[in-house]
C-alpha positions as CSV (number, residue, x, y, z in Angstrom):
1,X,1.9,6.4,2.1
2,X,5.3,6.0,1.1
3,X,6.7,7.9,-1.9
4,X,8.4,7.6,-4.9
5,X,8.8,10.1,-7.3
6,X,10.5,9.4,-11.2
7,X,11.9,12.1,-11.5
8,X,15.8,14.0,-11.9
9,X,14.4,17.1,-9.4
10,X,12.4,16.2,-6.7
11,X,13.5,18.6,-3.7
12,X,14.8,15.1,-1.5
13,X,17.3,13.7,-3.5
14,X,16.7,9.7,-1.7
15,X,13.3,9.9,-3.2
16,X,14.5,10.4,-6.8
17,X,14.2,7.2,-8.8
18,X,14.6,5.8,-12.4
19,X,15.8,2.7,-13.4
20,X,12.5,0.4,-12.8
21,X,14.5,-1.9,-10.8
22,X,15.4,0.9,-8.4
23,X,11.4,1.4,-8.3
24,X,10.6,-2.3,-8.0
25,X,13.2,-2.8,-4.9
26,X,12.2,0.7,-2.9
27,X,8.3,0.2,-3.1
28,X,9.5,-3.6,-2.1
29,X,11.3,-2.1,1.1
30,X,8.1,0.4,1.9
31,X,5.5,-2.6,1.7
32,X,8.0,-4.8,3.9
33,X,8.1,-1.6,6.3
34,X,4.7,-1.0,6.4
35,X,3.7,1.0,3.6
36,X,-0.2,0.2,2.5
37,X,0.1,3.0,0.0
38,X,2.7,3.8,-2.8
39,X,2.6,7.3,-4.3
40,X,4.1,7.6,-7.3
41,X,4.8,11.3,-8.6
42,X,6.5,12.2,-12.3
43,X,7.3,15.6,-12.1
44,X,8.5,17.8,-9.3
45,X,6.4,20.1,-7.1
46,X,8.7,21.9,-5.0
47,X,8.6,25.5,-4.6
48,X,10.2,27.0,-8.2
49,X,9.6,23.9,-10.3
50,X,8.7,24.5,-13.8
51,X,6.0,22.2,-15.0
52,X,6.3,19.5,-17.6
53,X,3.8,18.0,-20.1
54,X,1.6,15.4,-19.4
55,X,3.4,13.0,-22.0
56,X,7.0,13.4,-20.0
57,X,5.1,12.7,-16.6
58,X,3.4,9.6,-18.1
59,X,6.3,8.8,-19.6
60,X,8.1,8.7,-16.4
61,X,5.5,7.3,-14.5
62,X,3.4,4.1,-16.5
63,X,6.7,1.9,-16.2
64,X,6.3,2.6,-12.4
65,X,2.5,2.3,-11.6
66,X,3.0,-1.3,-13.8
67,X,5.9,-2.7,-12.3
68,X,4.3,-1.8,-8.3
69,X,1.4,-3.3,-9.6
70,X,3.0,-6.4,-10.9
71,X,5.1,-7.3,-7.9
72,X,2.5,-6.0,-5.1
73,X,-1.0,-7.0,-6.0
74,X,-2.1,-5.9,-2.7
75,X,-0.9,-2.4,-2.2
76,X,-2.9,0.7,-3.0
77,X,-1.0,2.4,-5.8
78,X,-1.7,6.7,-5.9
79,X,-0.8,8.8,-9.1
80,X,0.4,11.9,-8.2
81,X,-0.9,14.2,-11.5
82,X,-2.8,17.3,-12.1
83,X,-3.2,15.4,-15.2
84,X,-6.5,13.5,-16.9
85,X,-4.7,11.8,-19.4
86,X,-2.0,10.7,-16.9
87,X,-4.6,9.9,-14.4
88,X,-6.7,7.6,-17.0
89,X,-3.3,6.1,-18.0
90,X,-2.6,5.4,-14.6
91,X,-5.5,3.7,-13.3
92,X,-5.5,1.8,-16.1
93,X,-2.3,0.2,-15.5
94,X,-3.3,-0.4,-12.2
95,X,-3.5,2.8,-10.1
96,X,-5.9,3.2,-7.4
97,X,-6.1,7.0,-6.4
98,X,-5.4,10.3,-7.7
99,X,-3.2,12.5,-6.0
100,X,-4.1,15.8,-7.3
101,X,-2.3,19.1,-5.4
102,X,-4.5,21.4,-8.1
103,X,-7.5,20.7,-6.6
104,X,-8.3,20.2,-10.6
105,X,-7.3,23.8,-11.8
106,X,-4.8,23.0,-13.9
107,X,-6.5,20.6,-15.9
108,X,-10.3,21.1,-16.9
109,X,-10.7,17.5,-17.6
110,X,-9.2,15.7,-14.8
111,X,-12.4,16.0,-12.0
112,X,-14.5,14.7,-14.9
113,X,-11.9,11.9,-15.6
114,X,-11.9,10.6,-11.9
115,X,-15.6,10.9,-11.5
116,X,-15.7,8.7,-13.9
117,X,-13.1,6.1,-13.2
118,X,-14.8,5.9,-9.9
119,X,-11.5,6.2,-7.6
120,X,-10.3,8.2,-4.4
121,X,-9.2,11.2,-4.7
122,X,-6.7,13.6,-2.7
123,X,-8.1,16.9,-2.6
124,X,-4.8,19.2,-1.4
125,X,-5.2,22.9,-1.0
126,X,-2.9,25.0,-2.5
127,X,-2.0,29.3,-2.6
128,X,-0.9,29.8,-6.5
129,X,1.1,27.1,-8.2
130,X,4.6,25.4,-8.0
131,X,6.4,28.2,-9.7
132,X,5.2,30.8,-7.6
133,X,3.5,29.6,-4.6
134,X,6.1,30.9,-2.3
135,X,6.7,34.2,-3.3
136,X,4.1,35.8,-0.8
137,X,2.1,33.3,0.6
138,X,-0.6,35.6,2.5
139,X,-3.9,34.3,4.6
140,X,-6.2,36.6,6.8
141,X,-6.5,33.2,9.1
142,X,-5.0,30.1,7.2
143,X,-7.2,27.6,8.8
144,X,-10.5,29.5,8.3
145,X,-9.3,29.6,4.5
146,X,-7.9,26.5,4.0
147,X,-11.1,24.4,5.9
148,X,-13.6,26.6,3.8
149,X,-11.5,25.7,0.6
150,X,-12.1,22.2,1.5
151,X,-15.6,22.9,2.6
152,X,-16.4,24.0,-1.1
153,X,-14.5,22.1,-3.3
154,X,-15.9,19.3,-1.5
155,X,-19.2,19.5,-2.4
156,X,-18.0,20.1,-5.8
157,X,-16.1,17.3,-6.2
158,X,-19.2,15.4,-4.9
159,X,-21.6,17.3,-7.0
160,X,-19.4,16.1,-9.9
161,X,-20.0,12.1,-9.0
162,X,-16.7,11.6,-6.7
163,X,-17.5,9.9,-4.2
164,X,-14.4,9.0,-1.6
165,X,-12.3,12.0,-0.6
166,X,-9.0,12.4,1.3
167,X,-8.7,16.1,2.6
168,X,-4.6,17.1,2.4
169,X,-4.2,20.9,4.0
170,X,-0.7,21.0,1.4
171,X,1.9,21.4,4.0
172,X,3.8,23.5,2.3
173,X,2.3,24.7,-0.9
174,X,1.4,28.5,-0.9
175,X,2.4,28.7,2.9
176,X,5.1,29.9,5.3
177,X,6.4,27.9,7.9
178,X,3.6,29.7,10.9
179,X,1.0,29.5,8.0
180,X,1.9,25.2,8.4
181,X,2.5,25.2,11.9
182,X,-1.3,26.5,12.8
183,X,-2.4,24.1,10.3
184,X,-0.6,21.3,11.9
185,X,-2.0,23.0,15.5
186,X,-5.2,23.1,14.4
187,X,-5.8,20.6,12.0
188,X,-8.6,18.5,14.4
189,X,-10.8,21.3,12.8
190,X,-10.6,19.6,9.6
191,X,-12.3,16.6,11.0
192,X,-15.9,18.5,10.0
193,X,-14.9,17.3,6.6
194,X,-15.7,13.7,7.9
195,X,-13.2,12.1,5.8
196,X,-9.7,10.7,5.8
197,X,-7.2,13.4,6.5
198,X,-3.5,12.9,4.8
199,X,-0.4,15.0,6.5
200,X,2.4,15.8,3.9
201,X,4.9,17.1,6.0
202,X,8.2,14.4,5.4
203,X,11.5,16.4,5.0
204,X,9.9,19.6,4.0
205,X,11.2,23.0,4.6
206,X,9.4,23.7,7.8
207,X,11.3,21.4,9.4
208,X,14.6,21.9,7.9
209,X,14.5,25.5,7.9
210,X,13.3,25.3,11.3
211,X,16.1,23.2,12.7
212,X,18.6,25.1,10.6
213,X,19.9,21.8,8.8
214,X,19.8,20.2,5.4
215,X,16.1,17.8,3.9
216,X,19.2,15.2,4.2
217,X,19.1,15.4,8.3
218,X,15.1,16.3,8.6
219,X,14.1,12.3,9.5
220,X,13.9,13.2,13.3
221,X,11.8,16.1,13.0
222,X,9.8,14.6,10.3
223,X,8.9,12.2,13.0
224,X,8.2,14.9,15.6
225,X,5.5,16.9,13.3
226,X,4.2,13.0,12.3
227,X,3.1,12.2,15.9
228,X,1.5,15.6,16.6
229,X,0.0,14.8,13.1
230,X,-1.3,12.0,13.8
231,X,-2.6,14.1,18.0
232,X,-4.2,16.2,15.7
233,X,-6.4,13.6,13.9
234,X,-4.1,12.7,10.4
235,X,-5.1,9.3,9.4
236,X,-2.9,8.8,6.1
237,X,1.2,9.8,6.5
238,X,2.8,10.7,3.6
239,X,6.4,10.1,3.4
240,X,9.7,9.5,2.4
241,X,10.9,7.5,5.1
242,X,8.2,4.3,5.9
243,X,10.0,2.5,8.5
244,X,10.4,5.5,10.6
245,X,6.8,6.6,10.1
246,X,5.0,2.8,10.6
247,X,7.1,3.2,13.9
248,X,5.3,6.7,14.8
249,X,2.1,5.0,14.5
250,X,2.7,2.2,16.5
251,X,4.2,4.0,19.2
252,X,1.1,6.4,19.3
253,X,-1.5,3.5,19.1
254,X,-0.1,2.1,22.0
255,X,-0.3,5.6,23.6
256,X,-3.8,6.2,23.2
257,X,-4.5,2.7,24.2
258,X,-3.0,2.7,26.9
């Protein structure tokens, strides 16, 4: 899943895009790299961000969805929105999942809305929200928590007529950098869920922080935390860097092939 985010203040500056040429020519590298899915976000989530209205995000993001959709019939398209009306805007114009890191709190309609358009949905777990998520981030055991948050809002989503799931820990949302790392350590305990599993963990501050450089140097050990990802049983990448990551994959299919 490679992404692309419309907007001026998303925390990795290469993913920041807003002429829709710039869009067009980046989701045309990511399909020729190996991307199967675009993500396409329109307002940032980093740790601090102050939200914005659902008009500015679909205002950012409709041009996108309909030019990716335009010039690459065949790639799976994700709107990445806590919002209904930008999620049935979206889909719509072509989308074909909803990215949601709200698990559909901050908008009463939107669970309703995608039961209804009858597409995927990425169900991410996240401590607080954007603005304040990490403040204090604070778990008794953060995998016990965050599996039996996905254990429940599970069967709700399914109660409310969703049907496909993809189960996303949120790397990074409402968690310090040990709360992530036993996530990533034990995330073949999310596999109960029997569903795809999607690993967010491309430039973020666990790495960075970590390494003690800048989200501009964190390609290498986005790659290191991919591959144990993807040990660990993470069947969807999400990332800013496709090449890089399409490489991962192949390298470890060949290892547990061999």
């Amino acid at each position: 899943m490679g992404i692309i985010n419309t907007t001026p203040d998303s925390f990795f500056e290469g993913s920041r895009h807003n002429a829709q040429q710039q869009i067009v020519d980046t989701a045309g590298k990511m399909v020729n790299d190996g991307a199967t899915i675009i993500d396409i976000g329109g307002q940032s989530t980093r740790p601090g961000s102050l939200q914005v209205s659902d008009a500015e995000e679909l205002e950012r993001t409709a041009p996108a969805v309909e030019a990716i959709r335009k010039h690459f019939p065949d790639t799976f398209i994700s709107i990445d929105t806590y919002y209904s009306k930008v999620a049935k805007e979206a889909v719509n114009l072509g989308a074909d999942i909803v990215n949601d890191i709200s698990a559909g709190t901050m908008d009463d309609d939107l669970i309703p809305t995608v039961a209804e358009l009858n597409v995927p949905y990425i169900l991410m777990h996240m401590q607080g929200t954007p603005a304040d998520m990490q403040a204090k981030p604070h778990y008794e055991n953060v995998v016990q928590e965050v599996l039996q948050f996905m254990i429940t809002y599970k069967s709700a989503l399914q109660a409310a007529g969703i049907k496909d799931i993809i189960i996303d820990p949120g790397f990074g949302f409402g968690k310090t950098i040990q709360h992530n790392l036993q996530l990533l350590k034990n995330l073949k305990a999310f596999s109960i869920l029997e569903g795809a599993l999607l690993a967010g963990l491309s430039r973020k501050s666990t790495i960075y922080k970590t390494l003690n450089i800048s989200e501009n140097k964190a390609l290498n050990g986005t790659t290191a935390l991919n591959m144990l990802a993807l040990n660990n049983g993470a069947t969807i990448l999400r990332v800013h860097d496709v090449k890089e990551a399409v490489e991962c994959i192949k390298l470890y299919d060949a290892y547990i092939q061999s």
